[in-house]
C-alpha positions in Angstrom: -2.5 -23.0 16.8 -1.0 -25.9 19.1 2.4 -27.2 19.9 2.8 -30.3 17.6 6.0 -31.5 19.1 8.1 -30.2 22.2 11.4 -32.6 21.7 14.3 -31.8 19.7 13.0 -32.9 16.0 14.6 -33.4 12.5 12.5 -33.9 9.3 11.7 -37.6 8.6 12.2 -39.0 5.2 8.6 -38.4 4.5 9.2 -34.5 5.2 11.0 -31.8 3.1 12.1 -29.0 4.2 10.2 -26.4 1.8 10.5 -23.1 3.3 13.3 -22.4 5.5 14.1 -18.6 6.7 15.9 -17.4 9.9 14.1 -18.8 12.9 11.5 -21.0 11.1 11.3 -23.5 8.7 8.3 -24.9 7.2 7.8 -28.5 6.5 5.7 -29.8 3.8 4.9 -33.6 2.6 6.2 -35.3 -0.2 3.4 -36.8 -1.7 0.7 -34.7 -3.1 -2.6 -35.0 -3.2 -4.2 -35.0 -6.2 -5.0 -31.5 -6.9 -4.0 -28.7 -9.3 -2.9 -26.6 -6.1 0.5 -25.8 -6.7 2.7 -23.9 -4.5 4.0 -20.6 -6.1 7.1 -19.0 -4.0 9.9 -15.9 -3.9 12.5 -15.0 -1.5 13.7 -11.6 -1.2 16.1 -9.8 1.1 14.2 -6.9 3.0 14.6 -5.2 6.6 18.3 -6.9 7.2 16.4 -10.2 6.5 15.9 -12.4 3.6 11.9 -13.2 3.9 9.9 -15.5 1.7 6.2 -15.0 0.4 4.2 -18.1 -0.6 1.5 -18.5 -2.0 -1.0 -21.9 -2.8 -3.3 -21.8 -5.9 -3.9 -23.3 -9.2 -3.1 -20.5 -11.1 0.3 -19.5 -11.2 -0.2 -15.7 -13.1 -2.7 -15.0 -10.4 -0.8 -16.2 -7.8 2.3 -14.4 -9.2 0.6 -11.2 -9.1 -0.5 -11.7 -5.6 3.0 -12.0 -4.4 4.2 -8.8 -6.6 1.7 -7.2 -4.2 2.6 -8.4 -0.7 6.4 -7.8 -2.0 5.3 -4.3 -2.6 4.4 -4.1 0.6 7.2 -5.6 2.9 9.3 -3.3 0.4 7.2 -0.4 1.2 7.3 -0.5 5.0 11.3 -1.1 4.7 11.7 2.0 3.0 8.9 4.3 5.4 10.8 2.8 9.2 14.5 1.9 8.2 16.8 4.0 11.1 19.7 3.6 8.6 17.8 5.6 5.8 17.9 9.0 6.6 15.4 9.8 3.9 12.9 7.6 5.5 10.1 8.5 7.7 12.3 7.2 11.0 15.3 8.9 9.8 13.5 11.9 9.1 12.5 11.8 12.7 15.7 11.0 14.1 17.7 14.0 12.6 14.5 16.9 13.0 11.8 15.9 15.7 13.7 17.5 18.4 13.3 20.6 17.0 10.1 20.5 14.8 7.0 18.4 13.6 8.1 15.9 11.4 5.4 14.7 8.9 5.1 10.8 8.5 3.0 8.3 6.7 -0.6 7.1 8.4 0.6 3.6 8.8 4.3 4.9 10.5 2.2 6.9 13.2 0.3 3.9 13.7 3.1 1.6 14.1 4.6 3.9 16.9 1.3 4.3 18.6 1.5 0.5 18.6 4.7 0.3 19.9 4.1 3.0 22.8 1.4 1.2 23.9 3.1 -1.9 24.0 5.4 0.1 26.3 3.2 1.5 28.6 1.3 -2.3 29.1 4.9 -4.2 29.7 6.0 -1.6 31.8 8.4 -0.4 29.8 10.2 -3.8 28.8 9.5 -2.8 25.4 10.6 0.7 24.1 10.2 2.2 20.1 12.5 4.7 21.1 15.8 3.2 21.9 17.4 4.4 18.6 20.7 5.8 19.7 20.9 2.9 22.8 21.0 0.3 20.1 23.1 1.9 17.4 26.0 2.6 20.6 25.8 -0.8 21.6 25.8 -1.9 17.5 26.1 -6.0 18.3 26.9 -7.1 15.1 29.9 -4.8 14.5 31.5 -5.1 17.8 33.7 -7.2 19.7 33.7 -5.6 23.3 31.2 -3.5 25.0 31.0 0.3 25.5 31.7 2.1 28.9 29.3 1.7 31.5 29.3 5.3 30.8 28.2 5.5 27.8 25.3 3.5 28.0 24.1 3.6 31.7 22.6 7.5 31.1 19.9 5.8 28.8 18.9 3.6 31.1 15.2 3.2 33.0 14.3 6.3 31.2 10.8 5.2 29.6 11.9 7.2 26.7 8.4 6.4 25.1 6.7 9.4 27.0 8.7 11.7 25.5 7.8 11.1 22.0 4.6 13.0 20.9 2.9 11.9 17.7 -0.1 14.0 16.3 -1.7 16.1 14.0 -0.2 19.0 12.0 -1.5 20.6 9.1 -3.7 17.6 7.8 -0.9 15.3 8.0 0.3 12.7 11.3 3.4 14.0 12.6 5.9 13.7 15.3 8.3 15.3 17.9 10.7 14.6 20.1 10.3 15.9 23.8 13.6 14.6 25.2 17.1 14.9 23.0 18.1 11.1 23.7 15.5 9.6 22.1 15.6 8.4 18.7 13.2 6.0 16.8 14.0 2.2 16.4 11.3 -0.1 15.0 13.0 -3.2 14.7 10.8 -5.0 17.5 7.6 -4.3 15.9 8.0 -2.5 12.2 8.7 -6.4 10.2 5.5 -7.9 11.6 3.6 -5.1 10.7 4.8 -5.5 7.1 4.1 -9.3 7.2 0.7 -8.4 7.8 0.6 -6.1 5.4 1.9 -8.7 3.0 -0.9 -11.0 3.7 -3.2 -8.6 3.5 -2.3 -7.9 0.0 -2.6 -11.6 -0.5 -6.0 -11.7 0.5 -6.9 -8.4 -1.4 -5.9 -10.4 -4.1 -8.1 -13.5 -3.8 -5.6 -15.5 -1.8 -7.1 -17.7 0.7 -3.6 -19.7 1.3 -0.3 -18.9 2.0 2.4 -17.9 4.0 4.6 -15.0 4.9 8.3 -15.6 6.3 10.5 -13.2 7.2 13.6 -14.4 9.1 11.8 -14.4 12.9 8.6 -13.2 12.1 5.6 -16.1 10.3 1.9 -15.4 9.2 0.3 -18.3 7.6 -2.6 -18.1 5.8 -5.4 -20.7 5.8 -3.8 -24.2 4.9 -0.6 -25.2 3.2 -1.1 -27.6 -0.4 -2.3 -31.0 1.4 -4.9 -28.8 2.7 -3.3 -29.8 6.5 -2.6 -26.4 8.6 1.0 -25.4 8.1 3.7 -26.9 10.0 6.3 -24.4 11.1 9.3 -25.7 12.5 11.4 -23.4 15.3 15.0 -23.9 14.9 17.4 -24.9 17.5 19.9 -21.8 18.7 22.7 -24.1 19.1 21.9 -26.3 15.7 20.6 -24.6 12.8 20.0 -28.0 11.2 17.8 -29.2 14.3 14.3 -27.8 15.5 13.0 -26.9 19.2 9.6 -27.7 18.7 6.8 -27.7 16.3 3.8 -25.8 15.8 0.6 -26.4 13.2 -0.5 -22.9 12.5 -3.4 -21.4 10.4 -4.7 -18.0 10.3 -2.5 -16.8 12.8 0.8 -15.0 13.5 4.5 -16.4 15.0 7.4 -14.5 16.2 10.5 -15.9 17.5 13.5 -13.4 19.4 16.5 -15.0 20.6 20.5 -14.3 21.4 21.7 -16.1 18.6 20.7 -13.9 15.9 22.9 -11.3 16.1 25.9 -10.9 19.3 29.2 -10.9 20.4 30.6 -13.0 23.3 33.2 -11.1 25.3 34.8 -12.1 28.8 32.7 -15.2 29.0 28.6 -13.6 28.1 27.1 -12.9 25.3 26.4 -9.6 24.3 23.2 -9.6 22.0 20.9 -7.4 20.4 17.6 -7.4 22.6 18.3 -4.4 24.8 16.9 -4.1 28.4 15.2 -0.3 28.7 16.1 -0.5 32.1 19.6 -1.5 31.7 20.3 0.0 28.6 22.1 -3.1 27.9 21.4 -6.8 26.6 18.8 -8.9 28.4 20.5 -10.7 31.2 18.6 -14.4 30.5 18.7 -18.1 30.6 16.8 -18.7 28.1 17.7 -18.6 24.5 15.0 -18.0 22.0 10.9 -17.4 22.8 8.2 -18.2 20.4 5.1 -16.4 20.3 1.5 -16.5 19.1 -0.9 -13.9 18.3 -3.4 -12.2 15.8 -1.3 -10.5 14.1 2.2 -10.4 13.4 2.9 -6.9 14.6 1.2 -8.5 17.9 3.9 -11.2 17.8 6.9 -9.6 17.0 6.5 -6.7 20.0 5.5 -9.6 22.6 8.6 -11.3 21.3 10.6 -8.9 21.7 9.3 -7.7 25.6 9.0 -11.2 27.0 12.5 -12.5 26.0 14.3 -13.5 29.0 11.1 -13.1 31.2 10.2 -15.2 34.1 7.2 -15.6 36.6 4.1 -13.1 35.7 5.6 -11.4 33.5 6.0 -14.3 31.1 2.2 -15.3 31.6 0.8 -11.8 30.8 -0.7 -11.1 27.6 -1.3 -8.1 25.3 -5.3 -7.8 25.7 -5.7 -11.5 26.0 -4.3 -11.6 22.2 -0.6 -13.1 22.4 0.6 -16.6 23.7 4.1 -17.5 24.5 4.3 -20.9 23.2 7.9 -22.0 23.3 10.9 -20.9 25.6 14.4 -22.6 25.5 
């Protein structure tokens, strides 16, 4: 995947814009080619987002069906790793793991074991286990910060190593070895479900399409004029405007920023990206990151630790698998 365009851009005449959620938007040309490929399409609101599932193909019941199934699935992993449902495998955890195993689904453990190890190789920039950090500072309902207080006793404290997931009586568990720490998956949990969206896709004889949910983009193969797709990265400060560009197939986008969810206060922006070693928002310059990878899951967690990252850190790579290929 390459940068098409790094200058501010807005959609010619020529260009539509087709599929537009949260950070991306996804252009597509106005002409067709002659071809029965048709593109087949649903939006849906899941994980606090609303995402869109795509699909090109010339039959419309098959590709219907296709996106029933990668619908099931972003459903499915909003229901297993919500924090805000306490019936749900993270809220489960939240309220018992301190004092007990707590059994979870196969693809929950493997999230967090994704998400620790994403921990331990940024040095702790990103952290699963911020839970009750991110529900005091609570961004979008507030209009002033907490204490210092309040918040600085989370801080530095690699909560990571104190979760423990395993084994217990046939079934993947967890516990919690330190009382502060509480489960929150919102920097990695909604690119695993894209990918598990377009892995129902392709279980289903899909070969192209694309799955968008607000900052997180897998497209698969090509879009209808048979050109890779061409996803668009919107402009913090004008949602009708874009950043930059990219021509993706095959591969995996995830964009963080400040913008998405904040409160300004005393002249800076409070927003929802929490430093681990602050236990606050991200002091940065920047605005919004873009990155690359494999996978969505890949994406979204590299997003998420390299916001607001400068000099190494911002070169460094998850196993040689992730590319940050836009900061404003």
């Amino acid at each position: 995947m390459t940068m098409h365009d790094r200058d501010m851009w807005r959609p010619s005449r020529r260009e539509v814009i087709s599929l537009g959620i949260g950070a991306f938007v996804v252009s597509l040309p106005l002409v067709r080619w002659a071809t029965r490929r048709r593109l087949v399409r649903r939006t849906i609101p899941v994980m606090g987002s609303i995402a869109e599932v795509a699909v090109v193909h010339d039959d419309e019941l098959l590709a219907q069906a296709a996106i029933d199934a990668a619908v099931d699935r972003l459903l499915w992993v909003d229901r297993a790793m919500s924090r805000f449902d306490p019936a749900s495998d993270v809220g489960r955890a939240n309220s018992l793991a301190t004092r007990e195993p707590v059994p979870i689904h196969a693809e929950t453990a493997a999230v967090l074991r994704a998400g620790v190890q994403w921990a331990a190789q940024t040095g702790g920039r990103f952290d699963p286990c911020l839970g009750s950090v991110v529900e005091l500072w609570n961004v979008e309902n507030r209009r002033s910060p907490p204490s210092p207080s309040a918040y600085l006793r989370y801080a530095d404290r690699r909560l990571y190593e104190s979760l423990e997931i395993g084994r217990y009586k046939g079934h993947d568990v967890v516990r919690f070895h330190e009382p502060d720490l509480a489960i929150d998956l919102g920097g990695i949990a909604k690119g695993h479900a894209v990918d598990l969206a377009v892995t129902a896709l392709r279980e289903a004889g899909i070969q192209d399409g694309l799955v968008n949910a607000g900052g997180d983009l897998y497209a698969l193969g090509r879009a209808e004029d048979g050109d890779p797709w061409q996803a668009g990265v919107r402009s913090p400060s004008d949602p009708t405007a874009l950043l930059a560009t990219l021509r993706v197939s095959d591969g995996a986008l995830a964009t963080s920023g400040d913008y998405e969810a904040y409160f300004d206060h005393d002249g800076r922006r409070y927003h929802h990206i929490l430093d681990p070693e602050t236990a606050a928002p991200r002091r940065t310059h920047s605005h919004t990151i873009t990155v690359a990878a494999d996978t969505c899951m890949m994406a979204d967690a590299a997003a998420t630790a390299y916001f607001g990252a400068t000099g190494e850190m911002s070169r460094r790579s998850f196993n040689g698998r992730t590319e940050i290929v836009h900061m404003a």
